[in-house]
CHARMM-style PDB file with segment names, atoms N, HN, CA, C and O in Angstrom:
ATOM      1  N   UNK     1      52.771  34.262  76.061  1.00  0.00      PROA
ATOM      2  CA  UNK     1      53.431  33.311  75.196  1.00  0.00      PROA
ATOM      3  C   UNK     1      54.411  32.499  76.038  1.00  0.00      PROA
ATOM      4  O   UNK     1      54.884  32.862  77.115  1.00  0.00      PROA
ATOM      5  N   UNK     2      54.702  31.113  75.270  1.00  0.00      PROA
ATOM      6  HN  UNK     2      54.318  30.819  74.395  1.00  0.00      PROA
ATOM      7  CA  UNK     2      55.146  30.269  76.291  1.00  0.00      PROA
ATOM      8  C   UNK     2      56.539  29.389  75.619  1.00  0.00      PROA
ATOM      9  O   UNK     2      56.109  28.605  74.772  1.00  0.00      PROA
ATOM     10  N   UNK     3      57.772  29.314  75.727  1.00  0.00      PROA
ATOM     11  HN  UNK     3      58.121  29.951  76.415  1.00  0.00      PROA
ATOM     12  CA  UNK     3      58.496  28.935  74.973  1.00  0.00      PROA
ATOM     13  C   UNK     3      58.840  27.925  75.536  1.00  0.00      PROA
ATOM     14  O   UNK     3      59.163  27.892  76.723  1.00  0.00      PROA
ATOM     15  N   UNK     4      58.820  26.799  74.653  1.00  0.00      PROA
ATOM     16  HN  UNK     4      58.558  26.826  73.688  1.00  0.00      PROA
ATOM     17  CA  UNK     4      59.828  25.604  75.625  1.00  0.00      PROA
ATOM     18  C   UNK     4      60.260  24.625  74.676  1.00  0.00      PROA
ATOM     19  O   UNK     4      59.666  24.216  73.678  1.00  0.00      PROA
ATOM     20  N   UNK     5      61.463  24.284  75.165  1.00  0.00      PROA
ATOM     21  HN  UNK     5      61.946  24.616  75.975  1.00  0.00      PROA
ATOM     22  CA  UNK     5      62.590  23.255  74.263  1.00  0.00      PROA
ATOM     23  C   UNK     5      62.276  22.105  74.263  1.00  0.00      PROA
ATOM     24  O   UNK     5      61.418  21.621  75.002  1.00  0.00      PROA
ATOM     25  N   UNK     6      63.046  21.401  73.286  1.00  0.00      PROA
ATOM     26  HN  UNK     6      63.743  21.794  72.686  1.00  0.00      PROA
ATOM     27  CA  UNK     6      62.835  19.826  73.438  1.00  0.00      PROA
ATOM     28  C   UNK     6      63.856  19.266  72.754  1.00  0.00      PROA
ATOM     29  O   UNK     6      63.935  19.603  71.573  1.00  0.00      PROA
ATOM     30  N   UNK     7      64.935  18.243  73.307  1.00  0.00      PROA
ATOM     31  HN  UNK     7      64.871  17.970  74.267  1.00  0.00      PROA
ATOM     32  CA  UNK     7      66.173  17.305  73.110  1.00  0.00      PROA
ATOM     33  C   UNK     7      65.207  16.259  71.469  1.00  0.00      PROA
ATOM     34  O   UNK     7      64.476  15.302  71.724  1.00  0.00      PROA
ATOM     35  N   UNK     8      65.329  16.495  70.727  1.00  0.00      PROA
ATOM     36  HN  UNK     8      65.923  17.273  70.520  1.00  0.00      PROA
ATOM     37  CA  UNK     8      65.151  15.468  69.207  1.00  0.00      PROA
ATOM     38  C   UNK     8      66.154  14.743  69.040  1.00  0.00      PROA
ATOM     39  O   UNK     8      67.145  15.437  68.814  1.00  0.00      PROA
ATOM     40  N   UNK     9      66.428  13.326  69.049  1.00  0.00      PROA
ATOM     41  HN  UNK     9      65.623  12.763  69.233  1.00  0.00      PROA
ATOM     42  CA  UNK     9      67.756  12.305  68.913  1.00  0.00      PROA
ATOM     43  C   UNK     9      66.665  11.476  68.010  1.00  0.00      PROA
ATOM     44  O   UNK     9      65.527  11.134  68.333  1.00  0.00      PROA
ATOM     45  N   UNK    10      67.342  11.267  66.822  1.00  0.00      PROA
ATOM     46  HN  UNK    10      68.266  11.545  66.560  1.00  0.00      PROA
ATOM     47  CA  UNK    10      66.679  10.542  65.966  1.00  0.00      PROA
ATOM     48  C   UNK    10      67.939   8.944  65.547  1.00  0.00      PROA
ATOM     49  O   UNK    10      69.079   9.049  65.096  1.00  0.00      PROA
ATOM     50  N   UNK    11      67.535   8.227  65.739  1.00  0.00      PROA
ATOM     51  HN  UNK    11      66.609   8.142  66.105  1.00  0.00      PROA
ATOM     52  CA  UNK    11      68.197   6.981  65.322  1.00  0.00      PROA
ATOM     53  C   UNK    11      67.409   6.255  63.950  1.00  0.00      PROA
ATOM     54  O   UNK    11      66.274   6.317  63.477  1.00  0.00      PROA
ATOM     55  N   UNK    12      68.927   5.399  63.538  1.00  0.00      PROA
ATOM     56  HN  UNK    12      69.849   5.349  63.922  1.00  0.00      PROA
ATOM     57  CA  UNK    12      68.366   4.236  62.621  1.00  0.00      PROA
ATOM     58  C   UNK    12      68.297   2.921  63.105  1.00  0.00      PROA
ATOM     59  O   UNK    12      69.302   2.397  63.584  1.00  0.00      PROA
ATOM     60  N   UNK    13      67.093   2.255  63.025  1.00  0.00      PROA
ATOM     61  HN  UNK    13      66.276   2.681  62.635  1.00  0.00      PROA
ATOM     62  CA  UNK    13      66.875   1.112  63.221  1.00  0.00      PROA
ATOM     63  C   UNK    13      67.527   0.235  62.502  1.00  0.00      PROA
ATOM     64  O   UNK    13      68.146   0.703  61.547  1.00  0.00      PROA
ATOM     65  N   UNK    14      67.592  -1.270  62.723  1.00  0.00      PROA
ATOM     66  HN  UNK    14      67.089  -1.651  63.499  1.00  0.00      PROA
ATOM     67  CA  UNK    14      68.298  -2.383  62.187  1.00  0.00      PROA
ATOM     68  C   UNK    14      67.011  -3.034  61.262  1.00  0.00      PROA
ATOM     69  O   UNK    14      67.102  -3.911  60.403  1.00  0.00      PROA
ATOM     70  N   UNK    15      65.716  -2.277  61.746  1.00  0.00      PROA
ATOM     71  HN  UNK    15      65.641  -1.564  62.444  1.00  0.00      PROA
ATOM     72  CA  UNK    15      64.762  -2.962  60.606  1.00  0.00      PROA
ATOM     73  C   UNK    15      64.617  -2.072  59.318  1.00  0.00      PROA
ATOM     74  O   UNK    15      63.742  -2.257  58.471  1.00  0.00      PROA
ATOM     75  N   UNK    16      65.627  -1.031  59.264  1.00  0.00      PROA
ATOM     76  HN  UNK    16      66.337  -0.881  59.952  1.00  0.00      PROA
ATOM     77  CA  UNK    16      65.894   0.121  58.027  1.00  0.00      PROA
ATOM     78  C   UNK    16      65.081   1.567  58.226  1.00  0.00      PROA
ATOM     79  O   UNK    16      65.212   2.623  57.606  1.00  0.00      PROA
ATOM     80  N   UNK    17      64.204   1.216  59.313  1.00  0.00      PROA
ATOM     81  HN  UNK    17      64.097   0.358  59.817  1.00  0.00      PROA
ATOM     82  CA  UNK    17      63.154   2.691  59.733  1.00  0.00      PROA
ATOM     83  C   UNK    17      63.744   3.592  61.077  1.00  0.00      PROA
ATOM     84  O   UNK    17      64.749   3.129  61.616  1.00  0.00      PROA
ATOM     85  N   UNK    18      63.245   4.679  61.560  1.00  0.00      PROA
ATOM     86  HN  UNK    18      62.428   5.056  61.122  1.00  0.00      PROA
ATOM     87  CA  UNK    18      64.059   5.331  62.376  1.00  0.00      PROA
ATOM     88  C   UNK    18      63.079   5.604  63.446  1.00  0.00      PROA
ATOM     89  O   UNK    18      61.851   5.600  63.359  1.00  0.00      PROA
ATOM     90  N   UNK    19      63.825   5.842  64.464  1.00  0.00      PROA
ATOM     91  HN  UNK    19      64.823   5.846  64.534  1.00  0.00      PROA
ATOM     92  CA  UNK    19      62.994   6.022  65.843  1.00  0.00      PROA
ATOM     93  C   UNK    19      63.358   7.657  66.356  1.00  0.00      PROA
ATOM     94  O   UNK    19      64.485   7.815  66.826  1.00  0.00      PROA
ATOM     95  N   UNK    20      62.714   8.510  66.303  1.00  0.00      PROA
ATOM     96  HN  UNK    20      61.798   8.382  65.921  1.00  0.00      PROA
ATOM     97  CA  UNK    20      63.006   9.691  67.295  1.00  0.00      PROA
ATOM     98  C   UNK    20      62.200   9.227  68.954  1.00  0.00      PROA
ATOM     99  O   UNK    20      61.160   8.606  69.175  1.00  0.00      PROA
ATOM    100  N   UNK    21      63.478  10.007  70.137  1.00  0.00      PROA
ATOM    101  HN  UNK    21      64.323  10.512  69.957  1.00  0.00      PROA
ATOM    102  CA  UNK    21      63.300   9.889  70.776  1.00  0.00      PROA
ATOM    103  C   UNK    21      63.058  11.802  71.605  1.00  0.00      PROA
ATOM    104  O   UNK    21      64.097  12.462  71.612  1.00  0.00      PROA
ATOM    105  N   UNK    22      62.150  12.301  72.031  1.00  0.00      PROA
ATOM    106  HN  UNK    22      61.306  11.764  72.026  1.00  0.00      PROA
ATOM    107  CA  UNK    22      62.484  13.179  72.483  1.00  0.00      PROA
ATOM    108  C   UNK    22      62.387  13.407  74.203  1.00  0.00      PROA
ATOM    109  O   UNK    22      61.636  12.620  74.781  1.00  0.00      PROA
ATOM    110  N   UNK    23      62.904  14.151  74.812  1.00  0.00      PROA
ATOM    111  HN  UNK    23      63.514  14.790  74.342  1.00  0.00      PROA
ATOM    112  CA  UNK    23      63.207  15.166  75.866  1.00  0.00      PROA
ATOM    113  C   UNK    23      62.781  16.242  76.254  1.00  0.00      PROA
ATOM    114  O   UNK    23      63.750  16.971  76.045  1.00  0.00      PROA
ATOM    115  N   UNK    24      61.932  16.922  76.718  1.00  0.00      PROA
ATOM    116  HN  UNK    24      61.144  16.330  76.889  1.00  0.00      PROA
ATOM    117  CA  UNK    24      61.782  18.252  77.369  1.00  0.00      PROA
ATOM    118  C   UNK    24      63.038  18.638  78.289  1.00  0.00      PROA
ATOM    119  O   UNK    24      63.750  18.120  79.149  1.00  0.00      PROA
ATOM    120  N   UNK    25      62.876  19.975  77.532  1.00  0.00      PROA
ATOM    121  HN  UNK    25      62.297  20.395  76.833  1.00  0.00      PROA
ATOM    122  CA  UNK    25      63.934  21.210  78.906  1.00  0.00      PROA
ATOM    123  C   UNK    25      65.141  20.338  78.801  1.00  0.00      PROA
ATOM    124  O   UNK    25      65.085  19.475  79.677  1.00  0.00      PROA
ATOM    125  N   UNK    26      66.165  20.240  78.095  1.00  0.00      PROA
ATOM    126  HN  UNK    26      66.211  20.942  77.383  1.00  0.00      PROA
ATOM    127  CA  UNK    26      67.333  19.765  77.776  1.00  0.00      PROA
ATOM    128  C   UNK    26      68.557  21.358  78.246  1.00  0.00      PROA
ATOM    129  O   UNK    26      68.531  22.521  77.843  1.00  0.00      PROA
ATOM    130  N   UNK    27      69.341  20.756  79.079  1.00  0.00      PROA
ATOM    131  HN  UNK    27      69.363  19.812  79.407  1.00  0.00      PROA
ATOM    132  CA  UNK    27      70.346  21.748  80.274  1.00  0.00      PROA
ATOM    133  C   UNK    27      70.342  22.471  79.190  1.00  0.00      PROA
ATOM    134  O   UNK    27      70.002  21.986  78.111  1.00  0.00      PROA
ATOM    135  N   UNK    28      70.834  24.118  79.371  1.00  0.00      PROA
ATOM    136  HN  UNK    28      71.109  24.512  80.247  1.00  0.00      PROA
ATOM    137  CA  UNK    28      71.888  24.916  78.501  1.00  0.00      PROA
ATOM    138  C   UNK    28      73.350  24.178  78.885  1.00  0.00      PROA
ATOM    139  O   UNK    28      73.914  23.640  79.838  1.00  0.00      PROA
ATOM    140  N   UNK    29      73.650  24.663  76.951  1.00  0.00      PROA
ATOM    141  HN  UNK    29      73.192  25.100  76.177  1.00  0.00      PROA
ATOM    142  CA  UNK    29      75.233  24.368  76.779  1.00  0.00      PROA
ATOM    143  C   UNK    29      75.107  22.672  76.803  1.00  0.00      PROA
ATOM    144  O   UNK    29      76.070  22.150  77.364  1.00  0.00      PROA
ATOM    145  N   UNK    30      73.987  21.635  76.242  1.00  0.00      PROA
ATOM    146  HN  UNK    30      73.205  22.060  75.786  1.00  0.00      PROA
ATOM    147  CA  UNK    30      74.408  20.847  76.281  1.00  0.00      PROA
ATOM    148  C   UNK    30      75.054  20.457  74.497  1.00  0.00      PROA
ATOM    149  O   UNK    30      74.562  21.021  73.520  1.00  0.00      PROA
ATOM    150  N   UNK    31      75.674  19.894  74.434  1.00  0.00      PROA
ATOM    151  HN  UNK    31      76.073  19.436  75.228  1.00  0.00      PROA
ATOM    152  CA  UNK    31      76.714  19.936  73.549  1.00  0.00      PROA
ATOM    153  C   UNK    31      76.025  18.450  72.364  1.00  0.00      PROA
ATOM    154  O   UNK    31      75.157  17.682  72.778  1.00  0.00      PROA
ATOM    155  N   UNK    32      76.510  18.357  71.230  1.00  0.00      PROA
ATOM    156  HN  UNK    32      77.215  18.981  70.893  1.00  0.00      PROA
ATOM    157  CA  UNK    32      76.570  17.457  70.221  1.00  0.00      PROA
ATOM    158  C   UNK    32      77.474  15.737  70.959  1.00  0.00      PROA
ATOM    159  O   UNK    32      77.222  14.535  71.046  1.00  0.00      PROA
ATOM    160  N   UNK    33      78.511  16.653  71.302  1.00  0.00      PROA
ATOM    161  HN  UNK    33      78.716  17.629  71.232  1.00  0.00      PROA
ATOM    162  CA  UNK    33      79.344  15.436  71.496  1.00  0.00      PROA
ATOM    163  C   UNK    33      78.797  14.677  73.198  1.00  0.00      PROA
ATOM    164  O   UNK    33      79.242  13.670  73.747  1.00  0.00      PROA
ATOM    165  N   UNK    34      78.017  15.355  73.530  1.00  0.00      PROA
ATOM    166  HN  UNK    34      77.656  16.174  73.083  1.00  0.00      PROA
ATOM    167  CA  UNK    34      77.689  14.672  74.952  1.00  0.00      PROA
ATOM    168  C   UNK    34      76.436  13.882  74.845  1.00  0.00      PROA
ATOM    169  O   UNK    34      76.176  13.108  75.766  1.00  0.00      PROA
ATOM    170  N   UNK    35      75.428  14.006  73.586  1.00  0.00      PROA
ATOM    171  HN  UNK    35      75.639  14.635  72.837  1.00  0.00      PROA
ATOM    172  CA  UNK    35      74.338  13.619  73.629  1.00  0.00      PROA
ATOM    173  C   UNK    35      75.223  12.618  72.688  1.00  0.00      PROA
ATOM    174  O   UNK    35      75.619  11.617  73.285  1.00  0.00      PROA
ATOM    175  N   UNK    36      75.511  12.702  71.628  1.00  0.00      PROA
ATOM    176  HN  UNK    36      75.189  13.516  71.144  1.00  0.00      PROA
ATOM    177  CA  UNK    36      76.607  11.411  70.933  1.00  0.00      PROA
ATOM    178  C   UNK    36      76.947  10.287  71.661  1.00  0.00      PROA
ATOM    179  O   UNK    36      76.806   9.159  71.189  1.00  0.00      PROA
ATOM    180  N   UNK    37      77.424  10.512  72.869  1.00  0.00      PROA
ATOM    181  HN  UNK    37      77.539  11.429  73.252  1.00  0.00      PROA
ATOM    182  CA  UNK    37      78.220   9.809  73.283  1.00  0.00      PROA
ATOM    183  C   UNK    37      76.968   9.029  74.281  1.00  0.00      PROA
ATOM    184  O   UNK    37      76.875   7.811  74.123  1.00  0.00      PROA
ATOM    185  N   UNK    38      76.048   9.662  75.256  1.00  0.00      PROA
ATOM    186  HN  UNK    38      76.123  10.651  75.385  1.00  0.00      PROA
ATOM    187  CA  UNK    38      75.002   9.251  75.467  1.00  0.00      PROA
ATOM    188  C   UNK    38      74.363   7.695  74.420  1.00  0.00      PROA
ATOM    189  O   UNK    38      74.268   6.489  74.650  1.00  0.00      PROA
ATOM    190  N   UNK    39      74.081   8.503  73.372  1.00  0.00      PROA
ATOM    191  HN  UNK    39      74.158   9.483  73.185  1.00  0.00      PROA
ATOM    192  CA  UNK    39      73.350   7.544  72.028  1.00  0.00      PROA
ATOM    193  C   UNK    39      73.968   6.447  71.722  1.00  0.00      PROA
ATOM    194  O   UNK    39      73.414   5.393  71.410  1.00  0.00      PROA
ATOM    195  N   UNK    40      75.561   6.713  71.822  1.00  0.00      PROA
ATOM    196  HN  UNK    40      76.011   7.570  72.076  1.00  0.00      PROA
ATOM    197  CA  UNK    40      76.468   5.491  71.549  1.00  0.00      PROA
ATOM    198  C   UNK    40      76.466   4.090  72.347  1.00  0.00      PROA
ATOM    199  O   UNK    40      76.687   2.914  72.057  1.00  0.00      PROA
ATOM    200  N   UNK    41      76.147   4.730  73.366  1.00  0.00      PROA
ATOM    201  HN  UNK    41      75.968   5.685  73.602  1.00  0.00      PROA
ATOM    202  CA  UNK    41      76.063   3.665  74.825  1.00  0.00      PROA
ATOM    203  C   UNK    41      74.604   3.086  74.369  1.00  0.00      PROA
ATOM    204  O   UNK    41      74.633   1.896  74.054  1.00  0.00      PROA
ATOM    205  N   UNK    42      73.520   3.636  74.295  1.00  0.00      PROA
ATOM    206  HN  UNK    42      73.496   4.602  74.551  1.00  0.00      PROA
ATOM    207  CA  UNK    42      72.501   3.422  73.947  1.00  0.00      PROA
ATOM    208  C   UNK    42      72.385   2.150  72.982  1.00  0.00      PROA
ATOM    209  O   UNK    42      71.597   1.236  73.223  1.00  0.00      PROA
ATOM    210  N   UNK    43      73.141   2.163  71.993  1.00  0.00      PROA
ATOM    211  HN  UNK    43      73.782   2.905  71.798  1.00  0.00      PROA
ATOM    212  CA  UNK    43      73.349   1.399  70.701  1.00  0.00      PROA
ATOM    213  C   UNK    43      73.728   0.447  71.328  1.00  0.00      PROA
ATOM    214  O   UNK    43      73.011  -0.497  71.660  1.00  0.00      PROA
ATOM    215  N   UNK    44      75.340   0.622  71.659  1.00  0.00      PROA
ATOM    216  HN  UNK    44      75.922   1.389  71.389  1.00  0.00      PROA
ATOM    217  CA  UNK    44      76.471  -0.383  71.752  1.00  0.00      PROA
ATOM    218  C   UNK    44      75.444  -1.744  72.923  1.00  0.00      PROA
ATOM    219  O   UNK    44      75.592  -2.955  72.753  1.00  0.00      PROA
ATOM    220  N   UNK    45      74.711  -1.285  73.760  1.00  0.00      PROA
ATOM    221  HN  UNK    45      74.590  -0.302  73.898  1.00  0.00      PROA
ATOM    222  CA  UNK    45      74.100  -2.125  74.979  1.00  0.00      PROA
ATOM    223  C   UNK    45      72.906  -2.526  74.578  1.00  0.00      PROA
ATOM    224  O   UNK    45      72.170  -2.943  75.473  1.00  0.00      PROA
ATOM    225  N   UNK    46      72.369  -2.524  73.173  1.00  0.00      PROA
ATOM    226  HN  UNK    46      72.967  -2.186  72.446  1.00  0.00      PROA
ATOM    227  CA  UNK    46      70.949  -2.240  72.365  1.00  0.00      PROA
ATOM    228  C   UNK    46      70.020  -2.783  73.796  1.00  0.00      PROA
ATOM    229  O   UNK    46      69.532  -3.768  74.350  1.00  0.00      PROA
ATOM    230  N   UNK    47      70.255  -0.993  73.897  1.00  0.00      PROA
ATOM    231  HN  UNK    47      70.651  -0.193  73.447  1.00  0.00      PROA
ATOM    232  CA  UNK    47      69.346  -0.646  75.384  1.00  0.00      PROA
ATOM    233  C   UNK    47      67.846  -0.703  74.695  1.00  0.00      PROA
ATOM    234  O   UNK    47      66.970  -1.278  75.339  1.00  0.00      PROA
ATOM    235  N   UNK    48      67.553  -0.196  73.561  1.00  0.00      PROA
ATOM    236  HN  UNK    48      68.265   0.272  73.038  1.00  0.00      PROA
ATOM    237  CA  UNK    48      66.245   0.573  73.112  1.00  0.00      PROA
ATOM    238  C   UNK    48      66.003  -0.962  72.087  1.00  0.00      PROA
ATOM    239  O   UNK    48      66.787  -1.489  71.298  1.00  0.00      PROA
ATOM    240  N   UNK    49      64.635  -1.357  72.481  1.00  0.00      PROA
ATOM    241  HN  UNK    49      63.997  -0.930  73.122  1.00  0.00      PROA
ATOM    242  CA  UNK    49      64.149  -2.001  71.267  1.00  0.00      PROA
ATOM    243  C   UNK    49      62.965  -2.339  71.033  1.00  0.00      PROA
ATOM    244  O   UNK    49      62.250  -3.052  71.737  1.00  0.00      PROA
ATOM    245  N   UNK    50      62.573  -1.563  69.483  1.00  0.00      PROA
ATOM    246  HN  UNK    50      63.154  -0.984  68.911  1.00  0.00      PROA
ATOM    247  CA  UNK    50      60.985  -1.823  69.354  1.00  0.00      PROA
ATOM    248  C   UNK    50      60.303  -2.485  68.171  1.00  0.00      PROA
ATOM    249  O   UNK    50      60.155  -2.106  67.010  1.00  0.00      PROA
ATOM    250  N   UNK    51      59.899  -3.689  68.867  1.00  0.00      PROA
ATOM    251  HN  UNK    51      60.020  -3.997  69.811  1.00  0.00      PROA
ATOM    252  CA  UNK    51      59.569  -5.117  67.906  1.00  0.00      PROA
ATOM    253  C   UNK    51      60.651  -6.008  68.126  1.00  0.00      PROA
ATOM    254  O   UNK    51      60.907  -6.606  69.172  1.00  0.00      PROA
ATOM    255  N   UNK    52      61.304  -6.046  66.978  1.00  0.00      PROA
ATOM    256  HN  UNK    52      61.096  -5.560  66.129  1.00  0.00      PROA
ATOM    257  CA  UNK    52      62.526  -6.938  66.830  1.00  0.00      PROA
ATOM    258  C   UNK    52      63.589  -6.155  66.806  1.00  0.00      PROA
ATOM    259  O   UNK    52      64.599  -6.553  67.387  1.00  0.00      PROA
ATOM    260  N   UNK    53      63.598  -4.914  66.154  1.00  0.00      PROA
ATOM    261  HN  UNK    53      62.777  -4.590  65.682  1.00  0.00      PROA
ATOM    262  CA  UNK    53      64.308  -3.901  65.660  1.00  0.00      PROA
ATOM    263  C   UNK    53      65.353  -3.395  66.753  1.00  0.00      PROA
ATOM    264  O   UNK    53      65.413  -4.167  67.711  1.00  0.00      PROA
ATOM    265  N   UNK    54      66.382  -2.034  66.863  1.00  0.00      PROA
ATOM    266  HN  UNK    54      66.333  -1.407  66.085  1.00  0.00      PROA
ATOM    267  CA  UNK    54      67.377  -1.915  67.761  1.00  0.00      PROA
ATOM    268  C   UNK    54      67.948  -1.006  67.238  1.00  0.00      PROA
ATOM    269  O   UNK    54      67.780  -1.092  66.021  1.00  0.00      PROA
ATOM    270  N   UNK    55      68.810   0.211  67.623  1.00  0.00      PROA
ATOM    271  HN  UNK    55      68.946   0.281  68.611  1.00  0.00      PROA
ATOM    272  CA  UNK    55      69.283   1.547  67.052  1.00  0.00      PROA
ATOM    273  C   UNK    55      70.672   0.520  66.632  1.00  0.00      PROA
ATOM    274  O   UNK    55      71.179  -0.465  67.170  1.00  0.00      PROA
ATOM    275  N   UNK    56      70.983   1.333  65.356  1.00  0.00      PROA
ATOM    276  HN  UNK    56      70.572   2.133  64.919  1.00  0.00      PROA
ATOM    277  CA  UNK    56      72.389   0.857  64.909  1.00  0.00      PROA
ATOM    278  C   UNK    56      73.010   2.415  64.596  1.00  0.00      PROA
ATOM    279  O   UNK    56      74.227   2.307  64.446  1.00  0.00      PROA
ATOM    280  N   UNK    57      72.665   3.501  64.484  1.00  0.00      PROA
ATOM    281  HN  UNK    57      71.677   3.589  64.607  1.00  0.00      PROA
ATOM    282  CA  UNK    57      73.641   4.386  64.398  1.00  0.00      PROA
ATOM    283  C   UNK    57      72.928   5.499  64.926  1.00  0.00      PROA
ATOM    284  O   UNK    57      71.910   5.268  65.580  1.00  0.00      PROA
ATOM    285  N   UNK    58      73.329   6.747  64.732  1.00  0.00      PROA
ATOM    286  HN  UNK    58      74.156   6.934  64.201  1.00  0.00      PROA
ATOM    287  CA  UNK    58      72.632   7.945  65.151  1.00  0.00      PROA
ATOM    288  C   UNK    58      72.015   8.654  64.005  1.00  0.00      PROA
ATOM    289  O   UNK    58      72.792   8.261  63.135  1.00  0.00      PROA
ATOM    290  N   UNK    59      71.022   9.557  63.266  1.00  0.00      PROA
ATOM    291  HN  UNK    59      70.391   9.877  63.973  1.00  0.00      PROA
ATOM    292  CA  UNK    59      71.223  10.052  62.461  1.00  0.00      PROA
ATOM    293  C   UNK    59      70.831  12.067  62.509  1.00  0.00      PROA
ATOM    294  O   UNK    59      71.018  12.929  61.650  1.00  0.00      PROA
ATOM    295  N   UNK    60      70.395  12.127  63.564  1.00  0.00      PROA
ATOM    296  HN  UNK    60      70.243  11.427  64.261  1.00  0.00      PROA
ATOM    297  CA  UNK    60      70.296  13.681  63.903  1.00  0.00      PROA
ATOM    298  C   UNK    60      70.041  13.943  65.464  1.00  0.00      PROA
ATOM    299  O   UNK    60      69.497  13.078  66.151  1.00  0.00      PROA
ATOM    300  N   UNK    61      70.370  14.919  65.888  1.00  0.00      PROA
ATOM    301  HN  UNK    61      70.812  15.622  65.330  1.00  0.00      PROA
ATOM    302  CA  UNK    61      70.607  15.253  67.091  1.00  0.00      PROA
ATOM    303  C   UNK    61      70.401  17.140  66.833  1.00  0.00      PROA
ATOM    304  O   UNK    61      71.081  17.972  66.232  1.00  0.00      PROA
ATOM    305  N   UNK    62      69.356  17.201  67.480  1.00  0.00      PROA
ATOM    306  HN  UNK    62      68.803  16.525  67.968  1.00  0.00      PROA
ATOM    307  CA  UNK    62      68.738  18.815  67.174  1.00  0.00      PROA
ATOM    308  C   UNK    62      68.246  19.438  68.611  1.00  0.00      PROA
ATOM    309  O   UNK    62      68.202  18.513  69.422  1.00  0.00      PROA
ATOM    310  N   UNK    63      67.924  20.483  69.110  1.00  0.00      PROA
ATOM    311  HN  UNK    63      67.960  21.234  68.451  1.00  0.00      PROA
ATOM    312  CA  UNK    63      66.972  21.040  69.915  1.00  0.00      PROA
ATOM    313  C   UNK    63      65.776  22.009  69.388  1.00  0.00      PROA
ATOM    314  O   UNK    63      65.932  23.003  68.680  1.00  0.00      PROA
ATOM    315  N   UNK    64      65.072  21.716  69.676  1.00  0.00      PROA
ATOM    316  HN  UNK    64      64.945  20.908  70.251  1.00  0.00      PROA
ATOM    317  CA  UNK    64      63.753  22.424  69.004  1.00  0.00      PROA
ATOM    318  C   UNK    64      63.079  23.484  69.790  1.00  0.00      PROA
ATOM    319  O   UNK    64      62.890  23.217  70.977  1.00  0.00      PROA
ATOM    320  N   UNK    65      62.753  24.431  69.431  1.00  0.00      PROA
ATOM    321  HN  UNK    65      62.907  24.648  68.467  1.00  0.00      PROA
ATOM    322  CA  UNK    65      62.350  25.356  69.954  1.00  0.00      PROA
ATOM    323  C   UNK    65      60.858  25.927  69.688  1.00  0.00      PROA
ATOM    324  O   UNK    65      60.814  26.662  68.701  1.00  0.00      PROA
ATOM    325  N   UNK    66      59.589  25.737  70.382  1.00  0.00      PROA
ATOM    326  HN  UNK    66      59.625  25.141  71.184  1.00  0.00      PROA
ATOM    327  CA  UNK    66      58.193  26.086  70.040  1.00  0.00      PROA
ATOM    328  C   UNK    66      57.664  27.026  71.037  1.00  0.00      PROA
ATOM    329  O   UNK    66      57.569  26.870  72.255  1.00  0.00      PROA
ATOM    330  N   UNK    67      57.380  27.894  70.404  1.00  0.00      PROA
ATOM    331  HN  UNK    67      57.457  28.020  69.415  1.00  0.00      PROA
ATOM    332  CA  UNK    67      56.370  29.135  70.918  1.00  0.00      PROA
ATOM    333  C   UNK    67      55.288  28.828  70.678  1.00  0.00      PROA
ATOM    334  O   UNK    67      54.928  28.642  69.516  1.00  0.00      PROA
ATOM    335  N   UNK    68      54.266  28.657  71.991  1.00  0.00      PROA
ATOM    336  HN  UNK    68      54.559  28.808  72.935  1.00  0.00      PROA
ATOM    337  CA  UNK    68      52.782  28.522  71.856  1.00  0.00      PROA
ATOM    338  C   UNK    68      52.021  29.870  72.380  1.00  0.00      PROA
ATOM    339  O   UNK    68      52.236  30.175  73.553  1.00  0.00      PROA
ATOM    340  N   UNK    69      51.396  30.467  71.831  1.00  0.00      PROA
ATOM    341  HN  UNK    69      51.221  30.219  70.878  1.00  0.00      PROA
ATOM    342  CA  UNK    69      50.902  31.413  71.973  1.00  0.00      PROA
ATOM    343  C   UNK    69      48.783  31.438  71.767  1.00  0.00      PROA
ATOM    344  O   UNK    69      48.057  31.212  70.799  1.00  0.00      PROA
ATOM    345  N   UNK    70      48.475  31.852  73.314  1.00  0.00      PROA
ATOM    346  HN  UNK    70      49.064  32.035  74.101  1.00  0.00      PROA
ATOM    347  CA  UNK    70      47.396  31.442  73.388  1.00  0.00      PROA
ATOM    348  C   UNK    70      46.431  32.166  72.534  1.00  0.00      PROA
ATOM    349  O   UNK    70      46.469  33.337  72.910  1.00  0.00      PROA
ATOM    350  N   UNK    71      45.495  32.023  71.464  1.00  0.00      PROA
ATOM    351  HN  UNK    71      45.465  31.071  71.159  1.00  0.00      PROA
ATOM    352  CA  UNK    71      44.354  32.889  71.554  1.00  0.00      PROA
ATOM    353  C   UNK    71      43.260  33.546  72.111  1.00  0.00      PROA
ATOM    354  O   UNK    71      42.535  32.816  72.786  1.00  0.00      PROA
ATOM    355  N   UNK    72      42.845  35.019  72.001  1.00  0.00      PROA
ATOM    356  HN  UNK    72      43.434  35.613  71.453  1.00  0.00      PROA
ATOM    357  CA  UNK    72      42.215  35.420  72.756  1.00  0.00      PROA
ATOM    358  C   UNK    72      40.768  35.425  72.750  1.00  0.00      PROA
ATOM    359  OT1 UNK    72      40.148  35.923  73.690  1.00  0.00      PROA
TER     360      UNK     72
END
């Protein structure tokens, strides 16, 4: 069995729909307020944009955890 993480940052778009962005293998101990602050910069420089659209706020910030387990 094989476990591995993944960084989920979900934003709201300015066209009213939302964009998740994800990450593999995100450090231990990385924190809420460091990926926040990451996302903020993200926004404020509307680094990210798809179509016309552009992140205007944050709306979840999670790490996910999946066990794949092979059959025999």
């Amino acid at each position: 069995m094989s476990t591995k993480k993944q960084l989920r940052m979900t934003m709201k778009m300015s066209s009213g729909k939302e964009m998740t962005l994800s990450l593999m293998d995100p450090k231990d101990g990385l924190t809420k307020a460091e990926v926040t602050t990451c996302l903020q910069d993200v926004i404020d420089k509307k680094a990210i944009v798809a179509g016309e659209a552009y992140p205007v706020s944050v709306k979840d910030i999670a790490i996910q955890t999946v066990d794949t387990e092979k059959l025999a």
